[in-house]
C-alpha positions in Angstrom: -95.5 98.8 -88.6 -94.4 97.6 -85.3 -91.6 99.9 -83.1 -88.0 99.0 -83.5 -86.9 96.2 -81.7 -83.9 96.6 -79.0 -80.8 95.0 -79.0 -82.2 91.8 -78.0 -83.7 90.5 -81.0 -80.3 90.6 -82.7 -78.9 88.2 -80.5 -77.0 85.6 -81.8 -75.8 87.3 -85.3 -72.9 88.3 -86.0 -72.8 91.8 -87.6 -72.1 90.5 -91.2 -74.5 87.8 -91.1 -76.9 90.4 -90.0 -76.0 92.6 -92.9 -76.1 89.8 -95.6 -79.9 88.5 -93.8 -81.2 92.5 -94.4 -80.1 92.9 -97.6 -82.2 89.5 -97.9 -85.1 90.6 -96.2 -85.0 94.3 -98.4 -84.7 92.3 -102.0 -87.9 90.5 -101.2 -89.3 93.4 -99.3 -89.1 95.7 -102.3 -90.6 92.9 -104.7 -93.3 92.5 -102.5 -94.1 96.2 -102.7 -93.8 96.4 -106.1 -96.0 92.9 -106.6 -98.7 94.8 -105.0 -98.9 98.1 -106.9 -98.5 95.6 -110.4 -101.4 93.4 -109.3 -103.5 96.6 -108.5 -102.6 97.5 -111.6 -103.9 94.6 -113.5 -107.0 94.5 -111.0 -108.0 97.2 -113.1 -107.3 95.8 -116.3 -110.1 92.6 -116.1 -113.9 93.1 -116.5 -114.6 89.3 -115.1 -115.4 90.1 -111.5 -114.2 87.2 -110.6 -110.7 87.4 -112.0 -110.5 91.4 -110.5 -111.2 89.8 -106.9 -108.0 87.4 -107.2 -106.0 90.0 -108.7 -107.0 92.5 -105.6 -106.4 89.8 -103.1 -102.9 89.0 -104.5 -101.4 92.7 -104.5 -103.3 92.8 -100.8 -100.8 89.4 -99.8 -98.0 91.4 -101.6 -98.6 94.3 -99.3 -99.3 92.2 -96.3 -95.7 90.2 -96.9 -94.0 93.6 -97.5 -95.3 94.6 -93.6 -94.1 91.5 -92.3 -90.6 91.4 -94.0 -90.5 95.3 -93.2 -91.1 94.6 -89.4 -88.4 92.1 -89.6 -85.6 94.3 -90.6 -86.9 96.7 -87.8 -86.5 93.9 -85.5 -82.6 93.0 -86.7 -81.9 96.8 -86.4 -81.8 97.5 -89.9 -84.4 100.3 -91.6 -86.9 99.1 -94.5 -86.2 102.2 -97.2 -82.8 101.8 -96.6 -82.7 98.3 -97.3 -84.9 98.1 -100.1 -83.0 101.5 -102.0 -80.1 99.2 -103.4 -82.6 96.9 -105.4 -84.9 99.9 -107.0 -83.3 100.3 -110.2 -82.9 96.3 -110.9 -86.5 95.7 -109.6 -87.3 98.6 -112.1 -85.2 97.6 -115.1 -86.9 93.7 -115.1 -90.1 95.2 -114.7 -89.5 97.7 -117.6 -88.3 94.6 -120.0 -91.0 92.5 -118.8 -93.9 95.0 -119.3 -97.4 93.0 -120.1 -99.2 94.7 -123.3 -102.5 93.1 -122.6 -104.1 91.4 -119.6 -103.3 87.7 -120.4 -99.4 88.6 -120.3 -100.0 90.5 -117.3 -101.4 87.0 -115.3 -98.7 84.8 -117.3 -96.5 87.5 -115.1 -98.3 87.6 -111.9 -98.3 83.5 -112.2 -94.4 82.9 -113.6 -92.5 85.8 -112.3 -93.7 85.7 -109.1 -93.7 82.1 -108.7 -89.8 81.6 -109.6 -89.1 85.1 -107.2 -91.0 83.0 -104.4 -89.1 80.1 -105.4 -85.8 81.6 -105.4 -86.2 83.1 -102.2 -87.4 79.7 -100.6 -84.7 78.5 -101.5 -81.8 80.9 -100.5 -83.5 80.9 -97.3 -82.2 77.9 -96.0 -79.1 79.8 -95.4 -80.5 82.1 -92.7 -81.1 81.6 -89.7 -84.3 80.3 -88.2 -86.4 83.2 -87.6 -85.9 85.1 -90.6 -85.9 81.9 -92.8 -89.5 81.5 -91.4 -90.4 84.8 -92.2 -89.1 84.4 -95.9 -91.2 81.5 -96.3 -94.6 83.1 -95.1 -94.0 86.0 -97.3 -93.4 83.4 -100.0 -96.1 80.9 -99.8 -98.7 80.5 -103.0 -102.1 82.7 -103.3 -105.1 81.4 -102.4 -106.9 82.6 -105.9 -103.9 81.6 -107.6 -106.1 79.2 -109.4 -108.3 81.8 -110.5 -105.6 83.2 -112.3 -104.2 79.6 -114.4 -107.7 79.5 -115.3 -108.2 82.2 -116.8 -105.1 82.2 -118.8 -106.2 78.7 -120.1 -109.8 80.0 -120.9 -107.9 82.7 -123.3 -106.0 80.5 -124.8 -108.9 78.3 -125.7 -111.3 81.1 -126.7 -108.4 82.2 -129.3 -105.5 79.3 -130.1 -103.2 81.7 -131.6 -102.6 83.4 -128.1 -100.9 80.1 -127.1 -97.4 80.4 -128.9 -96.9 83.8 -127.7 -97.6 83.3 -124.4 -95.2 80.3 -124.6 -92.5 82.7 -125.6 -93.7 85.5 -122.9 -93.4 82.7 -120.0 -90.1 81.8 -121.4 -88.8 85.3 -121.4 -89.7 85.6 -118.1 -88.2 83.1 -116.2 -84.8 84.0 -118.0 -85.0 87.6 -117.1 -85.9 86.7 -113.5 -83.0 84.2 -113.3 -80.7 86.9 -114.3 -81.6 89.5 -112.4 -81.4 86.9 -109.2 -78.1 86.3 -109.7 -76.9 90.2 -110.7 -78.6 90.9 -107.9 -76.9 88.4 -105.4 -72.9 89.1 -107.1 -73.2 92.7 -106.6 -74.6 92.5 -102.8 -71.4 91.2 -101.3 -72.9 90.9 -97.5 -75.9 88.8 -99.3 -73.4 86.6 -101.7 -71.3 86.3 -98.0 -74.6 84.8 -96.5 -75.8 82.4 -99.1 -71.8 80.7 -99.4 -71.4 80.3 -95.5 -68.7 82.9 -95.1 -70.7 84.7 -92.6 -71.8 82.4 -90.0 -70.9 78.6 -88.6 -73.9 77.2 -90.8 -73.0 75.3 -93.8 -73.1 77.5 -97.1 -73.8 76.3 -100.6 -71.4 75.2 -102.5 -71.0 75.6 -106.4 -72.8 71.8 -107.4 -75.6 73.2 -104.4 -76.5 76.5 -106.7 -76.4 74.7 -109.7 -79.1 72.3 -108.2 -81.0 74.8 -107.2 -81.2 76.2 -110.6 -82.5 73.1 -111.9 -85.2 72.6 -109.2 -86.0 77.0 -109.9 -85.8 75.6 -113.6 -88.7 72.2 -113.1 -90.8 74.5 -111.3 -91.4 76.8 -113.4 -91.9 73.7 -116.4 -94.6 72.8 -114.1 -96.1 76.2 -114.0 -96.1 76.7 -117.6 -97.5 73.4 -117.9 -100.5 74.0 -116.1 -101.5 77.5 -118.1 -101.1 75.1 -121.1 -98.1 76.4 -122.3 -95.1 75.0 -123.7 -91.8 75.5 -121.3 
């Protein structure tokens, strides 16, 4: 992790937009980190070698977006552990409701929750500024094996059809937990909610139709996810 940055690198923001874009940057830091030690986790769970590769190179890219959105908080001034601390016990609570019995919910999760976290944050970072919003969107840009993963789920289902309303269910469950938690998260971050509506900085904000339509697009997304594991959304 690189050294902290001077007072340079926080030119330009004022010190509530600066607050608001941390408390970003630690939300997405401290789901990266705790992508990475789930997909290890599941790593372990699947005897196809092919299927424990992707999993290992996903929670690598988790770890690997955690250092770069880490670095970037360093560079506004702010401190990674300190940022990430207000989200543990959310991150934590989701992850306890959500918690995969078997392998095949464990990918529907890797695929669906992570997908709609990358596409939430996507979208709420075209309220930053430049440089961070560019750093968002590495750290949320699509696996490489993610395709390893869809296919896998979709061989299970096939080798046993009875898997397939379940799953259905699982993937719903998901997205609804994830959707909540985004937006208890974001009401109880004051600095963050300030960000996202405008209130601190000269760039336009979104307004109430704006989150509303971003719902929807969160919402098609993830139809099209669950659409191509085969599921039902």
């Amino acid at each position: 992790m690189s050294e902290q940055a001077g007072p340079a690198s926080t030119d330009g923001l004022g010190e509530r937009e600066r607050e608001g874009t941390i408390e970003l940057l630690g939300v997405i830091a401290y789901g990266a980190i705790s992508g990475f030690t789930r997909m290890a986790a599941d790593s372990e769970m699947a005897t196809d070698l092919r299927l424990k590769r992707a999993l290992a190179s996903m929670a690598v890219k988790e770890f690997h977006n955690h250092e770069l959105l880490a670095d970037h908080i360093i560079e506004l001034g702010g401190d990674p552990i300190t940022a990430m601390a207000p989200f543990e016990e959310a991150f934590e609570a989701f992850h306890a409701r959500t918690k995969p019995r078997n392998l095949l919910e464990g990918l529907v999760k890797a695929y669906i929750g992570d997908g709609i976290a990358s596409d939430f944050y996507i979208e709420i970072s075209q309220y930053v500024e430049p440089t961070s919003r560019e750093i968002i969107r590495r750290a949320s840009s699509d696996y490489r094996d993610v395709d390893t993963i869809v296919r896998a789920v979709r061989d299970g289902i096939v080798e046993d059809r009875r898997r397939g309303g379940p799953l259905a269910l699982w993937g719903r469950r998901l997205v609804g937990e994830a959707l909540t938690q985004g937006q208890v998260v974001a009401s109880e971050r004051e600095a963050l909610s300030e960000l996202v509506l405008g209130l601190s900085h000269d760039r336009p904000g979104a307004t109430l139709n704006e989150v509303g339509e971003l719902m929807q697009r969160l919402t098609d997304r993830h139809r099209l996810r669950m659409g191509r594991l085969g599921l039902d959304a």
